[in-house]
Backbone as JSON, one array per atom type, in Angstrom:
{
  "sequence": "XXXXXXXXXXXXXXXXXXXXXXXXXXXXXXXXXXXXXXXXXXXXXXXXXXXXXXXXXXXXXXXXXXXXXXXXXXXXXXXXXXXXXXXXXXXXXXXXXXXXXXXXXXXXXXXXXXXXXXXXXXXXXXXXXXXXXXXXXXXXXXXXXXXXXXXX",
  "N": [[-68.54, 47.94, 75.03], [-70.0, 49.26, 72.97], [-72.35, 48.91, 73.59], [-72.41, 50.41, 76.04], [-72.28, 53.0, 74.47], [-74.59, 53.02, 72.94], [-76.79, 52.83, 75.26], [-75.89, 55.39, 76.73], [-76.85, 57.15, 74.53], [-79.46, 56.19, 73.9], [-80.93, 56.77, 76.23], [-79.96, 59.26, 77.08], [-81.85, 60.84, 75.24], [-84.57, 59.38, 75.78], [-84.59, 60.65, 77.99], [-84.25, 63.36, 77.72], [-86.91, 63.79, 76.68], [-88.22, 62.83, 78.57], [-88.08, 65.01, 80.6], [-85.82, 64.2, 82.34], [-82.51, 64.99, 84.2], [-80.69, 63.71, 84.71], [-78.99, 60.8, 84.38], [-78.0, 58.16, 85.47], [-78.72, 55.82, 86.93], [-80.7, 55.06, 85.15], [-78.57, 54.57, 83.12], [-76.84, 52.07, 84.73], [-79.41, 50.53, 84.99], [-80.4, 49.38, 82.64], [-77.49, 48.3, 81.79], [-77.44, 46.24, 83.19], [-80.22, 44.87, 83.11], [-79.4, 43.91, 80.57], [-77.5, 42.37, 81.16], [-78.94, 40.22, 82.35], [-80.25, 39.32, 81.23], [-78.95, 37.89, 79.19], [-77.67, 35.97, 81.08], [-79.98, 34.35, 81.69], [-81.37, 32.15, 83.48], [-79.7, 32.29, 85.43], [-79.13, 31.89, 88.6], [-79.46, 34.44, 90.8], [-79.11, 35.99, 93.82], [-80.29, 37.86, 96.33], [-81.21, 40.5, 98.72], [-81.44, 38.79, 102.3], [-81.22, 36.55, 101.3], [-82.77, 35.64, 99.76], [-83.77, 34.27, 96.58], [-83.42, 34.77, 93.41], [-84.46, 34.46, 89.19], [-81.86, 35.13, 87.31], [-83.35, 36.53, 85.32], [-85.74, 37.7, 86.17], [-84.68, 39.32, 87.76], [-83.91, 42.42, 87.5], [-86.56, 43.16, 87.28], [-87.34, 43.07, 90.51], [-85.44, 44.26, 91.67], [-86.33, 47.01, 90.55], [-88.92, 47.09, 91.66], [-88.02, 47.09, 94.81], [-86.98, 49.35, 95.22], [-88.9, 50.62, 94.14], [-91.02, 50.54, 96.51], [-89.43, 51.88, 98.19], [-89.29, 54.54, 97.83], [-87.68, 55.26, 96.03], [-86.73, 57.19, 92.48], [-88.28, 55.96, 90.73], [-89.14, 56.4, 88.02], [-87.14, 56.72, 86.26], [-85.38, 54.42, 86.9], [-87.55, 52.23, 85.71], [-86.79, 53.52, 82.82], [-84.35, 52.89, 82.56], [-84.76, 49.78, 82.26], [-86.62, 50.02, 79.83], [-84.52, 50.7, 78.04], [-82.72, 49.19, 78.37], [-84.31, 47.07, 77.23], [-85.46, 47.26, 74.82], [-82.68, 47.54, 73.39], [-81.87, 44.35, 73.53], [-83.44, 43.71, 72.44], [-83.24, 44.92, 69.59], [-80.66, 43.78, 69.13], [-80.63, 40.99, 69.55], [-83.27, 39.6, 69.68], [-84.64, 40.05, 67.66], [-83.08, 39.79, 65.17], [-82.6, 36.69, 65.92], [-85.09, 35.18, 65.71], [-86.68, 36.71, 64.52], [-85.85, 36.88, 62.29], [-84.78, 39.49, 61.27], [-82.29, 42.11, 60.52], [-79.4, 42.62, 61.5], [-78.97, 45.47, 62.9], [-77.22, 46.84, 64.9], [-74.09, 47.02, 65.56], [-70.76, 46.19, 66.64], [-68.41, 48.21, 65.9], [-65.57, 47.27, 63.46], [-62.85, 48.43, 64.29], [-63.16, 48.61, 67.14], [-62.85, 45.97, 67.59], [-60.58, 45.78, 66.9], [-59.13, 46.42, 68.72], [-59.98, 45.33, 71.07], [-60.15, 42.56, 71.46], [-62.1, 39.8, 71.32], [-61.55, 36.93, 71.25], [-60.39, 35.99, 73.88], [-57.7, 33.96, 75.55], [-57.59, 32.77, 78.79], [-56.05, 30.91, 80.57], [-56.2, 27.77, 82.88], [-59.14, 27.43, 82.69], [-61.57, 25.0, 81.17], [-60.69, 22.7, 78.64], [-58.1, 20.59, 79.6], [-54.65, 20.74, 77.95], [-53.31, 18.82, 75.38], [-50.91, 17.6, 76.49], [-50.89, 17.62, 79.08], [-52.93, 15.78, 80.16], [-54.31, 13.56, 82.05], [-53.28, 9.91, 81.44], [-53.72, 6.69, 81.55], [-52.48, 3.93, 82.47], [-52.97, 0.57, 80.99], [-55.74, 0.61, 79.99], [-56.99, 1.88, 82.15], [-58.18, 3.9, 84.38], [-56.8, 6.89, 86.04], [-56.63, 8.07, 89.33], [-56.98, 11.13, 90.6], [-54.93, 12.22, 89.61], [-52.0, 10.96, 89.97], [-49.2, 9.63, 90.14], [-48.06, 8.11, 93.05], [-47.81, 5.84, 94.5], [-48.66, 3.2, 97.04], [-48.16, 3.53, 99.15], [-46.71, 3.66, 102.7], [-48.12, 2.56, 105.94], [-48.43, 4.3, 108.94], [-46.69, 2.94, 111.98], [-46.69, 0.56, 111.53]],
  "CA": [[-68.35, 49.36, 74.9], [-70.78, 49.64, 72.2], [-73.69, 48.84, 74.32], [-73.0, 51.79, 76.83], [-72.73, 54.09, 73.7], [-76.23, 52.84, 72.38], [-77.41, 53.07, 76.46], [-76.24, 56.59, 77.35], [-77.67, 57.27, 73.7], [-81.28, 56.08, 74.23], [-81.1, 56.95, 77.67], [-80.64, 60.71, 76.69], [-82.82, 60.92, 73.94], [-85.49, 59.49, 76.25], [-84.77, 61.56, 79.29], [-84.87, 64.14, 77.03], [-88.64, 64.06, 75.88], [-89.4, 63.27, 79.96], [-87.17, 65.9, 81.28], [-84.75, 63.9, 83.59], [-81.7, 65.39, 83.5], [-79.53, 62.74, 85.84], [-79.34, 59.44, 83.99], [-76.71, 57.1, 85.85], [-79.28, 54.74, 87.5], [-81.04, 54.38, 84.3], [-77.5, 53.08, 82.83], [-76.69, 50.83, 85.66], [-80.31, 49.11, 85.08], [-79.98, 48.83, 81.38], [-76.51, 47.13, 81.71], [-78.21, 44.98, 84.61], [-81.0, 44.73, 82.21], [-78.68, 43.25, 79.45], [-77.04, 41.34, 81.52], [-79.75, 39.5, 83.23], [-81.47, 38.72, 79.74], [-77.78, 37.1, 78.64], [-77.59, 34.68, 81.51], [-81.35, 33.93, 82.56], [-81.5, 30.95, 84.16], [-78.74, 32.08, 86.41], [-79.77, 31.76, 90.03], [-78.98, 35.92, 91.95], [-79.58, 36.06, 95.51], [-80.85, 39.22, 96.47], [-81.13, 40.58, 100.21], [-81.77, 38.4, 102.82], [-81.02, 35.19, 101.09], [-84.14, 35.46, 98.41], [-83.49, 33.96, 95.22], [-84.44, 34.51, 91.87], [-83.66, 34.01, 88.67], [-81.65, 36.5, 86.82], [-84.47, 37.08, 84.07], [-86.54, 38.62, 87.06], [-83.79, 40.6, 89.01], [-84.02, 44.22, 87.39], [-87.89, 43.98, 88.47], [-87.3, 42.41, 91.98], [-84.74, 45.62, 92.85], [-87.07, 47.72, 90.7], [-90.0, 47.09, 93.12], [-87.65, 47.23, 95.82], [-86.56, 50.7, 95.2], [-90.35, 51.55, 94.2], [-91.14, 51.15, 97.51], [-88.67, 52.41, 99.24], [-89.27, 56.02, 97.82], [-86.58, 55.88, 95.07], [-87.13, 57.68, 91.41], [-88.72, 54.51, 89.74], [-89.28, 56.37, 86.53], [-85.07, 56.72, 85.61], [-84.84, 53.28, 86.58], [-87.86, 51.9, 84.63], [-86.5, 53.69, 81.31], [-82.82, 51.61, 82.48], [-85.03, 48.73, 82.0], [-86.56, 50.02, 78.65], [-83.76, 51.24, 76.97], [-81.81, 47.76, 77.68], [-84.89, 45.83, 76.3], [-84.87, 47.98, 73.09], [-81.29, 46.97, 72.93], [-81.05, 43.71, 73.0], [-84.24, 42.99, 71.27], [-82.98, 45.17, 68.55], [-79.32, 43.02, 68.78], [-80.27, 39.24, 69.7], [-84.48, 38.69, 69.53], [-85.26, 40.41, 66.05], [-82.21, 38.91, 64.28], [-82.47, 35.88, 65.95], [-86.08, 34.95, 66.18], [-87.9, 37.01, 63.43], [-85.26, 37.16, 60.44], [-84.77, 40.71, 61.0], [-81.03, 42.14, 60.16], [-78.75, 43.52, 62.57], [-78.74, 46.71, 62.95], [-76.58, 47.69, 65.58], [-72.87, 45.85, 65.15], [-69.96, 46.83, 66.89], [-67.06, 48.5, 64.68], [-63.76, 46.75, 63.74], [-61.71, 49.17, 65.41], [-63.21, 48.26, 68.52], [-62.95, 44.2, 68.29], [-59.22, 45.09, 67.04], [-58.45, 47.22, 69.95], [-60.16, 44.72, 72.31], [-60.45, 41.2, 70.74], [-63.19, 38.88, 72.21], [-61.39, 35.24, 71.55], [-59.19, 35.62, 75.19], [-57.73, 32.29, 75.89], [-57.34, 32.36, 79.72], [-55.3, 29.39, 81.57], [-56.96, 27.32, 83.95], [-60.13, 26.57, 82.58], [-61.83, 24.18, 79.71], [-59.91, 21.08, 78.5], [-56.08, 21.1, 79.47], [-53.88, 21.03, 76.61], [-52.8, 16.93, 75.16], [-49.54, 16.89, 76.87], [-51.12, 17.46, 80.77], [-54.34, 15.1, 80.22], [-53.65, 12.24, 82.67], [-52.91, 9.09, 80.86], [-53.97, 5.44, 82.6], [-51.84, 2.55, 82.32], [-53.83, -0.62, 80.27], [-57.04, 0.99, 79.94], [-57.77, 2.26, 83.56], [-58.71, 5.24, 85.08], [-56.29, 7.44, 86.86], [-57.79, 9.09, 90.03], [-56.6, 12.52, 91.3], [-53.77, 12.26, 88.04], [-50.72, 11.12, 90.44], [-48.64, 8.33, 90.45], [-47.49, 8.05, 93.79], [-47.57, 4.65, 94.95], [-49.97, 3.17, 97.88], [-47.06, 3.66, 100.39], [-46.47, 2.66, 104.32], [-48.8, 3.2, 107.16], [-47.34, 4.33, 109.53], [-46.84, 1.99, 112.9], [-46.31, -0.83, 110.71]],
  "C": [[-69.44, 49.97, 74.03], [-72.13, 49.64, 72.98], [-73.74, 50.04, 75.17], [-72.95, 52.58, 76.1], [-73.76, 54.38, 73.57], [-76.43, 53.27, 73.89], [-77.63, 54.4, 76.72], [-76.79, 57.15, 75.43], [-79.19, 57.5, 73.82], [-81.41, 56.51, 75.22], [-81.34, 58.84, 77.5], [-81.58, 61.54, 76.13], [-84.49, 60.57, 74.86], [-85.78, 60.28, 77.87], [-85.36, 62.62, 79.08], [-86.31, 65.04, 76.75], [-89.2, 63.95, 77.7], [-88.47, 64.16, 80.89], [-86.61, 65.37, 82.63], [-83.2, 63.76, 82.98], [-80.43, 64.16, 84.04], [-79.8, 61.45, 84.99], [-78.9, 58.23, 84.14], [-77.55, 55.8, 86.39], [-79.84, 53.98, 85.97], [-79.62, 53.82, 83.51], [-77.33, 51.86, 83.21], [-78.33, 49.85, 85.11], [-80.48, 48.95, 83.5], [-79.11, 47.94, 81.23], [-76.84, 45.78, 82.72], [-79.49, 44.25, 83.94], [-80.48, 43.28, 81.68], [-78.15, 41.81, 79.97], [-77.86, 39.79, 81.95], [-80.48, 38.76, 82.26], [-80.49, 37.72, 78.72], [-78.14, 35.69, 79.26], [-79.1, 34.61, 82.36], [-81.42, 33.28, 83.47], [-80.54, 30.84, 85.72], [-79.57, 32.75, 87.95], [-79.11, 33.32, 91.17], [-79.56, 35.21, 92.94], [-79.3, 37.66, 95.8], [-80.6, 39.18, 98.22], [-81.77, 39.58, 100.59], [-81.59, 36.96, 102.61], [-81.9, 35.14, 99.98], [-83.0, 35.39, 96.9], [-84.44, 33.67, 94.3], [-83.96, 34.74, 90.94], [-83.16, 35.19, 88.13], [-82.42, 37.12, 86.01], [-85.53, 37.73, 84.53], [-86.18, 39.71, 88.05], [-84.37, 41.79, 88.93], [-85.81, 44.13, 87.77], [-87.75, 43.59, 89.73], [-86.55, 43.94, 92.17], [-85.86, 47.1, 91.54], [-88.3, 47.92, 91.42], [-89.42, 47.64, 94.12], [-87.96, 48.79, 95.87], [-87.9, 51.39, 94.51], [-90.84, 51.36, 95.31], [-90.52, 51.58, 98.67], [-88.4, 54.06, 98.53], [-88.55, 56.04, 96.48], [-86.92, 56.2, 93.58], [-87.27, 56.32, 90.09], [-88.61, 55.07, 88.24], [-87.95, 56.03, 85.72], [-85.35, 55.14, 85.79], [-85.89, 52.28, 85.39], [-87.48, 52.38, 83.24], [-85.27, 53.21, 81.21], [-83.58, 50.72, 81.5], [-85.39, 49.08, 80.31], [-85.35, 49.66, 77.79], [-82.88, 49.7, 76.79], [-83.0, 46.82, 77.01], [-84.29, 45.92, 74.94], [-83.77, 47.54, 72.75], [-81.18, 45.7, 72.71], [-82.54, 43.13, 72.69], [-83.91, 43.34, 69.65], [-81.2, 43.83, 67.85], [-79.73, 41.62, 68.81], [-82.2, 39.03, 69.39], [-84.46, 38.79, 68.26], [-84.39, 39.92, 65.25], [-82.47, 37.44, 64.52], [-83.94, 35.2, 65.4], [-87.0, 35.32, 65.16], [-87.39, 37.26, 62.06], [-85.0, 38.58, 60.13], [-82.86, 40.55, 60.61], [-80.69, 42.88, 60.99], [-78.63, 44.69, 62.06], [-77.63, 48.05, 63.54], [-74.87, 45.99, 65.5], [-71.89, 46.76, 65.77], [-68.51, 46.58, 65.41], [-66.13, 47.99, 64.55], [-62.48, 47.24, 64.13], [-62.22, 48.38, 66.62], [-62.73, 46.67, 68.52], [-61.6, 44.56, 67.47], [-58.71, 45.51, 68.04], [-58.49, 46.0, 71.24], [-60.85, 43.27, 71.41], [-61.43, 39.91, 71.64], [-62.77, 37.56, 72.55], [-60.15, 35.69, 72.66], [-58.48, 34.03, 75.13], [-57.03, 33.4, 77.54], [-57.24, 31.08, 80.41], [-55.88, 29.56, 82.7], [-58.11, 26.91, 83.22], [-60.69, 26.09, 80.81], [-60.58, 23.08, 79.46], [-58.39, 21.42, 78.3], [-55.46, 20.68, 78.02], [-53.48, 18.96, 76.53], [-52.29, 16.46, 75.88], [-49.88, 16.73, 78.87], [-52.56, 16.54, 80.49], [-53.93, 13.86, 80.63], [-54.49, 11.02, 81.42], [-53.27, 7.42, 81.93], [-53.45, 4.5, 82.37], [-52.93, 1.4, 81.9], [-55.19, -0.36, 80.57], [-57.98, 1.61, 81.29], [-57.12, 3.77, 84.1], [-57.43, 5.74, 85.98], [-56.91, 8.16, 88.52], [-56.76, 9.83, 90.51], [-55.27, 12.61, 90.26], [-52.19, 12.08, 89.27], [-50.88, 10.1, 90.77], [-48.07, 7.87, 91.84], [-47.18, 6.72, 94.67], [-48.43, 4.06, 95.71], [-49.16, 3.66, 99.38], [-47.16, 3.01, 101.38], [-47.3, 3.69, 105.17], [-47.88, 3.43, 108.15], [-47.58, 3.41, 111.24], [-46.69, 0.64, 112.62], [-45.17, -1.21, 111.32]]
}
């Protein structure tokens, strides 16, 4: 939530100075930005089947949509405004010893708390973790027997 504050923030502020008054694409490629600079390595697939990695997406559909006519400048200042962001939140703290600057408020992480636990995934709980009789392996966690063919 804090990130689209900061977004439509910078986003205004620099529309502002280049007089574009519409700024919804440049959101979308800021948060597409952000995102893409979280999970890098992760493998998009774009039209047609083309793949690449997420740390090159927002320019792959900004090309696209520079040549296919569409208002490149809004979406290149998406891309700015999410660098600025999360170089100001994750490179410069991490990387050069700088100090955060931008922190979300403790209202917000009590309203909306980050540690979820959702069931189903990561390591089941003690009491369901199949168990193997004298040191051997369970497979598929069920006891069921070897049973009877049938025609026997």
């Amino acid at each position: 939530m804090l990130e689209t504050v900061f977004f439509l923030t910078e986003a205004q502020v620099i529309g502002f100075i280049v007089q574009l008054p519409v700024l919804g694409s440049a959101l979308i490629f800021s948060v597409l930005y952000l995102w893409c600079q979280v999970n890098r390595e992760t493998i998009v697939t774009f039209w047609f089947g083309i793949q690449v990695k997420a740390m090159y997406f927002p320019w792959v559909l900004f090309f696209f949509f520079f040549i296919l006519g569409d208002d490149w400048v809004t979406m290149l200042l998406g891309i700015v405004v999410g660098h600025l962001y999360y170089f100001i939140t994750d490179t410069w703290p991490q990387y050069y010893g700088g100090r955060q600057f931008i922190s979300t408020p403790q209202f917000l992480h009590n309203w909306f708390p980050s540690n979820r636990r959702i069931a189903g995934f990561g390591v089941p709980p003690a009491s369901r973790r199949p168990v193997g009789g004298e040191g051997e392996q369970r497979r598929g966690g069920h006891t069921w027997g070897q049973g009877q063919r049938l025609g026997d």
